[in-house]
C-alpha positions in Angstrom: -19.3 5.5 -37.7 -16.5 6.7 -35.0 -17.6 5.9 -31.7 -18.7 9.0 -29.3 -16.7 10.1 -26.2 -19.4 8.4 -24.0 -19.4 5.3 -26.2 -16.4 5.5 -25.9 -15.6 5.8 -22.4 -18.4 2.9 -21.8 -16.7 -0.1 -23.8 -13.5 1.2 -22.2 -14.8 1.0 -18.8 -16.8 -2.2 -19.8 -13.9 -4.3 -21.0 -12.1 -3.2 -18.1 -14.5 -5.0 -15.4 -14.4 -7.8 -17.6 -10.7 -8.3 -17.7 -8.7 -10.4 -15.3 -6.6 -8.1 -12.8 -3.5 -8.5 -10.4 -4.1 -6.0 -7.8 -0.3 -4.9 -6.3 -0.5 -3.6 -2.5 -3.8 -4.4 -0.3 -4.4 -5.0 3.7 -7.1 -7.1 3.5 -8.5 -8.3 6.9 -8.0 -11.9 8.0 -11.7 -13.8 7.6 -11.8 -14.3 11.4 -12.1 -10.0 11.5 -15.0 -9.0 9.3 -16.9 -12.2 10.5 -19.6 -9.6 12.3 -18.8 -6.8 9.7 -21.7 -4.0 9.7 -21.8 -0.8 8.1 -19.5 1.0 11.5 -17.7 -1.7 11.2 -17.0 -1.2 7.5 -16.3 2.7 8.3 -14.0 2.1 10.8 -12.3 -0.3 8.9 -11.7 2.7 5.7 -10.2 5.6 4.4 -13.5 7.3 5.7 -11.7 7.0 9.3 -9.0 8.9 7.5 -11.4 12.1 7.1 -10.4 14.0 10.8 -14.0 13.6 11.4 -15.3 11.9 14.4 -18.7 10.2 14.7 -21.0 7.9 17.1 -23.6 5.6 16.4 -26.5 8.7 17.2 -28.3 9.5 14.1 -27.2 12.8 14.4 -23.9 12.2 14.9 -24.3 10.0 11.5 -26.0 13.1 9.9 -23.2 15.2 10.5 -20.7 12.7 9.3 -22.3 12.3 6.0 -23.1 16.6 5.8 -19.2 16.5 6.5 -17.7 14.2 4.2 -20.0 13.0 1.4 -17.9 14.7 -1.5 -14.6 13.6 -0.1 -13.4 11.1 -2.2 -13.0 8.2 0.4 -16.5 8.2 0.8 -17.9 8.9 -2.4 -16.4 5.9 -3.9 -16.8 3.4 -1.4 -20.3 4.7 -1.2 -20.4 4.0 -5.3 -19.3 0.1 -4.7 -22.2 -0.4 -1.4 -24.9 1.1 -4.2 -23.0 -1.1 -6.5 -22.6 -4.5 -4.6 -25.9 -4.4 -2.8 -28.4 -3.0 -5.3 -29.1 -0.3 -3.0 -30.7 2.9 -5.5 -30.7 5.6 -2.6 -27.4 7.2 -1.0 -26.4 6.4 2.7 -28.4 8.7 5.0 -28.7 9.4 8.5 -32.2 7.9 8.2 -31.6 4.7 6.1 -28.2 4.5 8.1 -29.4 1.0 9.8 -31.0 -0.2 6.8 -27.4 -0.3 5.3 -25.7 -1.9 8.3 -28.2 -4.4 8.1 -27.9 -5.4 4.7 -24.4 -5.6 5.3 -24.2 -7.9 8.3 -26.7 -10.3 6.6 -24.1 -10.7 3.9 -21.6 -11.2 6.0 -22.9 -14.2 7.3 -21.5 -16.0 4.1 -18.1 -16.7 5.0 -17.2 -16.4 1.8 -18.6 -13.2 1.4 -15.1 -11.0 1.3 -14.0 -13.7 -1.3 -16.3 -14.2 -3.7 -16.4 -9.7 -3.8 -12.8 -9.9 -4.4 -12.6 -12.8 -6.8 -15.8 -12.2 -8.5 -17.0 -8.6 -8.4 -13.3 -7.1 -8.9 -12.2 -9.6 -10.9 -8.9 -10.4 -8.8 -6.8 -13.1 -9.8 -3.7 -12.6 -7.1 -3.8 -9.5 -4.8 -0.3 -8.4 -3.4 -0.8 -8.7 0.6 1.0 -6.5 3.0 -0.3 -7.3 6.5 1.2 -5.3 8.6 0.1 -7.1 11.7 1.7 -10.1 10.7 4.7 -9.1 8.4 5.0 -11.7 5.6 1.2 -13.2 6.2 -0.8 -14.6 2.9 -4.1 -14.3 5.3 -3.4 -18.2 4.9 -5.0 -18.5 1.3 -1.6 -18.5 -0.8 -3.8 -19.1 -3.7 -5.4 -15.6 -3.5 -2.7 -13.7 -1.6 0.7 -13.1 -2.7 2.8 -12.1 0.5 4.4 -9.1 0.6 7.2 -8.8 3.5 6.7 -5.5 5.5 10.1 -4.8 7.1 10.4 -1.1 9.0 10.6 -2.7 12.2 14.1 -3.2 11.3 14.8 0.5 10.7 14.2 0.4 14.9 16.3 -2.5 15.6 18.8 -0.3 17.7 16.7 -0.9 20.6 14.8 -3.5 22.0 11.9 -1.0 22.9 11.9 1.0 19.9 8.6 0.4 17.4 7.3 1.3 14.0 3.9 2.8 14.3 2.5 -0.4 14.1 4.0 -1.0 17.4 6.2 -3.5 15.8 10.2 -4.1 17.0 12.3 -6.9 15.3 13.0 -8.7 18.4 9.6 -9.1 19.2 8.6 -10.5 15.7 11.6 -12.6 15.4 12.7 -13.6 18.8 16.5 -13.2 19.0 19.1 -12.4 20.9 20.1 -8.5 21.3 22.6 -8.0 18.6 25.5 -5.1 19.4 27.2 -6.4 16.5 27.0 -4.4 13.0 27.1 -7.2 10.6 25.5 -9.2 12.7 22.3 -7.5 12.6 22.5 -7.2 8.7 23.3 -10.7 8.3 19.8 -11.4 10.5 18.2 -9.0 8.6 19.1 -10.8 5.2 18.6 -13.9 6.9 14.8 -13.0 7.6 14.5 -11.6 3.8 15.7 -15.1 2.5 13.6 -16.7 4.5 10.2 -15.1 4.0 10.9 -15.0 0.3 11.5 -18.6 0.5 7.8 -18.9 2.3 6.5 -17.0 -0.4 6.9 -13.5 -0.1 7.1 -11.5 -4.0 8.8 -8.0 -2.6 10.3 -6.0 0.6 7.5 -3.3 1.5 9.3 0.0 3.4 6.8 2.5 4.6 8.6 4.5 6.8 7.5 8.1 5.2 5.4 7.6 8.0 7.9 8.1 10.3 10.9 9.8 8.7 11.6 11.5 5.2 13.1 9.6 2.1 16.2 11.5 2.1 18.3 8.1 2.3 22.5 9.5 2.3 25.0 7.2 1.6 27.2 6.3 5.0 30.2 4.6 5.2 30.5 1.2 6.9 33.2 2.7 9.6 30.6 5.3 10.5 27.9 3.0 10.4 29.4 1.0 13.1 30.6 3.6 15.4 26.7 5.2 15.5 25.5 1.8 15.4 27.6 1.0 18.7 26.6 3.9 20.2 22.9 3.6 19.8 22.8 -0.4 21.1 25.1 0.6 24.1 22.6 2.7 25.3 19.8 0.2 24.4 21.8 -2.7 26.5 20.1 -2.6 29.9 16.6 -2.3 27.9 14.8 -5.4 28.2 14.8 -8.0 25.0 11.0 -7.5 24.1 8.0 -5.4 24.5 4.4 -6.0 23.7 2.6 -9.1 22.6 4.0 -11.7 20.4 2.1 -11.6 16.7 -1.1 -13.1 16.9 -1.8 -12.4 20.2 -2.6 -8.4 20.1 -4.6 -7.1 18.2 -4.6 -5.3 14.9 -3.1 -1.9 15.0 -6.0 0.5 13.9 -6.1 1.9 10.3 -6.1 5.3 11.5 -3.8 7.9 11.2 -2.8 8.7 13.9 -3.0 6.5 16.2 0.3 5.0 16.0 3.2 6.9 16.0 7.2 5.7 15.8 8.2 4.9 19.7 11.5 5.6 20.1 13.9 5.5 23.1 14.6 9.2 24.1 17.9 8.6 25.5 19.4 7.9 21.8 20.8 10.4 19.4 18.3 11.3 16.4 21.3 12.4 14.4 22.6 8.6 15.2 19.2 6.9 14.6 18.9 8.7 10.9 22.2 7.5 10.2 21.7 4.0 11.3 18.7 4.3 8.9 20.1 5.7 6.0 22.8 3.0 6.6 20.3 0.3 6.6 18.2 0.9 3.6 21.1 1.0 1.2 21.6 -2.6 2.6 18.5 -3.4 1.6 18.9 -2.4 -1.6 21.4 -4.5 -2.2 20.5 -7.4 -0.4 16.7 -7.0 -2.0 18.9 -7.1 -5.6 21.1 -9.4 -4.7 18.0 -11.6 -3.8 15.8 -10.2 -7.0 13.2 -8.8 -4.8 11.5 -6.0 -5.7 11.1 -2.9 -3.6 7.9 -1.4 -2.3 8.1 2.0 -1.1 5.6 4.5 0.7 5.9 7.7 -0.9 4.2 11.6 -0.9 2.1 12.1 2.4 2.8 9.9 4.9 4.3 12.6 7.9 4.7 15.1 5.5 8.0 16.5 5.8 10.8 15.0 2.8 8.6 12.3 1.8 7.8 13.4 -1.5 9.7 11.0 -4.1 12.5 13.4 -5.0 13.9 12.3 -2.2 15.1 9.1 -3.3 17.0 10.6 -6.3 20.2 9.5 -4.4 19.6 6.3 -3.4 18.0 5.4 -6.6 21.1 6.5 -8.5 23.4 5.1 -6.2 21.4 1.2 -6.4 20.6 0.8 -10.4 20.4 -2.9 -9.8 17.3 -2.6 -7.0 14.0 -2.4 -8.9 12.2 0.7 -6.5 8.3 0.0 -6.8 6.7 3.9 -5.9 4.0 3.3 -4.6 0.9 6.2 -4.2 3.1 8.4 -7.1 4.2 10.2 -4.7 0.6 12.3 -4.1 0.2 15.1 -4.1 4.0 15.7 -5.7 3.3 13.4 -8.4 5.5 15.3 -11.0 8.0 13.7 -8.7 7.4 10.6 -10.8 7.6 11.7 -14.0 10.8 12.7 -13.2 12.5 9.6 -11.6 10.2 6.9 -14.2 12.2 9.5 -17.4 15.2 9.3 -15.9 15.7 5.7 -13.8 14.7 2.6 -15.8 14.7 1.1 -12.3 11.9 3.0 -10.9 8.4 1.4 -11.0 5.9 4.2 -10.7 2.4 2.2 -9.1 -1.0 4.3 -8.6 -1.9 2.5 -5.7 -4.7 4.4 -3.8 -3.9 7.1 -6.1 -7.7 7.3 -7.9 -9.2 7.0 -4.3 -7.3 9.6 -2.8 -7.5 12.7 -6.0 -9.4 11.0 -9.1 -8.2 14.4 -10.7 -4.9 14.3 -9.8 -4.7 10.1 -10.6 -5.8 11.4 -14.1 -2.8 13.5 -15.0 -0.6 11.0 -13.1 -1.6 8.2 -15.7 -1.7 11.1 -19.3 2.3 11.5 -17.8 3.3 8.4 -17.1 2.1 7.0 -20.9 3.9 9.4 -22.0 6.8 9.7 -20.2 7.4 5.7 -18.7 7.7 2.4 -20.6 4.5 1.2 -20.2 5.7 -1.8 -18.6 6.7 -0.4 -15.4 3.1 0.8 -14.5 1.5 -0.8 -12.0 -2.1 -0.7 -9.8 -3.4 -1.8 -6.4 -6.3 -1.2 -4.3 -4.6 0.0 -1.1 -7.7 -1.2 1.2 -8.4 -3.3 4.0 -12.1 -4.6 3.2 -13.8 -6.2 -0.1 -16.2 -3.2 -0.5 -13.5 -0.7 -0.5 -11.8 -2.7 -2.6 -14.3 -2.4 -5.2 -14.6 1.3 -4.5 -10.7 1.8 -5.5 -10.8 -0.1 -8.8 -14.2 1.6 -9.6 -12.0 4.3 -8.9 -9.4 3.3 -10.9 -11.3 2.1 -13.8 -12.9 5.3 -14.4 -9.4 7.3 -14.4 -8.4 4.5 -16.5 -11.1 5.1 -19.4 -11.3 8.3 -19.3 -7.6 9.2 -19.7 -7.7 6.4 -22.6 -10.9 7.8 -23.9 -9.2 10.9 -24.1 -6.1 10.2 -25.4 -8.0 8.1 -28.3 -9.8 11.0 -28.9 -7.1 13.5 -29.3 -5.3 11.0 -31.5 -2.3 9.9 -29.7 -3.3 6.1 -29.9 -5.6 4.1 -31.1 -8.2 1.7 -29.6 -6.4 -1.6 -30.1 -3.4 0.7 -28.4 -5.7 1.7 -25.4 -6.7 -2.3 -25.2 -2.8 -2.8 -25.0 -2.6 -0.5 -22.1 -5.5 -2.1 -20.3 -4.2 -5.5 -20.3 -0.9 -4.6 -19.3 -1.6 -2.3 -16.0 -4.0 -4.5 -14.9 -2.3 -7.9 -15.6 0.3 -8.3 -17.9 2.8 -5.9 -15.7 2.7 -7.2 -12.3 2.4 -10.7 -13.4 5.6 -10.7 -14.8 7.4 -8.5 -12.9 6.1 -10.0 -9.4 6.7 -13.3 -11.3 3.0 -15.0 -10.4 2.8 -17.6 -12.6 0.2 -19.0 -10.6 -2.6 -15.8 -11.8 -2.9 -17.0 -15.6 
């Protein structure tokens, strides 16, 4: 007898827990800064920060947060993995509020409490690590973390004040020199790539639809250098470094926000978007050239040309760069169906997607089996903590059975097709392509 939808759905969503998983793009906090974890900590330290809702630690003002946000879907899957993880039966409420924090700073007592969640609970084999703090970081546990090198501070390394929103600036990551010098700077900038792949680092993470939109032009070398003189001319009485060396400030809050591009006023945006648009197609090559894959940011982000249609251009113009598009481009997600049909260099990865619009992560996944090989599709948690961690794959597991579920139902695959599917998003795909031989 043919299994019903719910049946269905359940084994689905079963095997999937059960399976081992390679989770492509987190921010997991260093051990040393959930050591005295709580539940505000926890908050603080999620997409729930991300809401535009402020709170205190009144009662009342938790009451308010919770009337406020409790169907957003930040909070209603992260609350899913505390009911989950901590055998909890009633929902977070103003009145059990400290109950909950409780509960959580007793486990975090274990220091290996964020571990064994990961590793056991979610089933990780290798996570994908961009710490932004600390571009390049494996969190010092290379056998869980594979590094991934974050590297928009060099978009801002026209200027020796100039910063990302993270507050970083190349010359204060990487001591050096001011460089006036166009190939100069791009031969340090490959430099650094070689090097940080050779410490271990599996793909060149670019988020800088935070602070710019993806329409990358092509620029001639000639031009390049004249804006490029132009811009570090003015920067040459700035001094050589600004801020705190890494590991001495600390981490740059999760909210949005917060940090914002810092740019020299003096300078020429026309000049600095040039500059930029120069530099990434230098990446591309030198991330080809070095076989590194490409992580990019793309959809929100500021808002304004960051949707993926942007990179049409540069993705036709570097067919030997493997682009990783990470987030699917929410919420222009049809964005992706159109570059993964066309570009057999264009990785579409759901990252975050079933945490930020289950709904919309739904359709994402029905287009992209039908649309993409299926060996270009990708998942990752896009979280900072263990418990949210959970929260995004019980996120993503449910998208993921359901759409299989459905398309089993309607007949467009069968279940040893669907188990084919499952095994190759959540392991098969990135293991290979992010060659981790170390996850079998």
């Amino acid at each position: 007898m043919p299994l019903s939808c719910q049946e269905l759905y359940t084994e689905l969503s079963e095997t999937i827990a059960n399976r081992p998983k390679i989770n492509t793009h987190c921010h997991q906090l260093p051990d040393r800064e959930v050591r005295q974890f709580d539940l505000e900590a926890l908050l603080r330290n999620s997409y729930v920060n991300w809401c535009g809702v402020a709170w205190d630690d009144t009662e009342r003002s938790h009451a308010s947060l919770i009337a406020k946000v409790g169907f957003n879907s930040f909070f209603v899957w992260l609350q899913k993995s505390l009911l989950a993880l901590y055998g909890e039966e009633t929902r977070l409420t103003a009145a059990n509020w400290q109950n909950w924090s409780d509960r959580i700073r007793a486990a975090y007592q274990d220091p290996l409490h964020s571990r064994n969640l990961l590793t056991r609970q979610c089933g990780y084999r290798r996570m994908l690590l961009d710490a932004y703090w600390d571009p390049g970081s494996d969190n010092g546990s290379p056998h869980l973390y594979a590094p991934i090198y974050r590297i928009n501070s060099f978009f801002f390394g026209y200027s020796a004040v100039s910063a990302d929103p993270d507050g970083n600036n190349p010359y204060q990551l990487y001591p050096h020199t001011f460089i006036r010098d166009l190939d100069e700077y791009l031969g340090w900038v490959n430099d650094n790539h070689g090097a940080h792949q050779a410490a271990g680092c599996v793909a060149l993470k670019i988020p800088i639809a935070y602070d710019r939109g993806l329409d990358f032009e092509p620029v001639s070398r000639d031009q390049a250098r004249q804006v490029f003189a132009r811009l570090t001319a003015v920067a040459a009485d700035q001094p050589e470094s600004t801020g705190q060396k890494v590991g001495q400030r600390a981490l740059p809050s999760n909210a949005p926000g917060i940090g914002a591009p810092r740019t020299d006023e003096s300078v020429d945006a026309g000049d600095i978007k040039t500059f930029q648009d120069f530099l990434f197609y230098q990446i591309c090559h030198m991330a080809a050239e070095l076989d590194l894959p490409v992580q990019i940011h793309t959809g929100m982000g500021q808002g304004h040309r960051t949707n993926a249609a942007y990179l049409q251009t540069a993705i036709q113009n570097n067919p030997a760069t493997r682009f990783v598009l990470l987030h699917c481009s929410y919420p222009w997600i049809q964005d992706i169906s159109m570059l993964a049909d066309k570009y057999p260099n264009v990785f579409p990865d759901l990252t975050m997607l079933p945490l930020v619009s289950t709904r919309s992560s739904m359709t994402m996944l029905h287009e992209l089996i039908e649309r993409a090989s299926l060996d270009r599709i990708f998942w990752g948690c896009d979280t900072w903590t263990a418990e949210e961690s959970f929260g995004s794959l019980l996120a993503f597991r449910h998208v993921l059975a359901l759409t299989l579920t459905e398309k089993i139902s309607a007949g467009y695959f069968t279940h040893a097709d669907a188990l084919l599917v499952i095994d190759a998003i959540l392991f098969n795909n990135p293991q290979r392509f992010y060659k981790l031989a170390s996850a079998g």
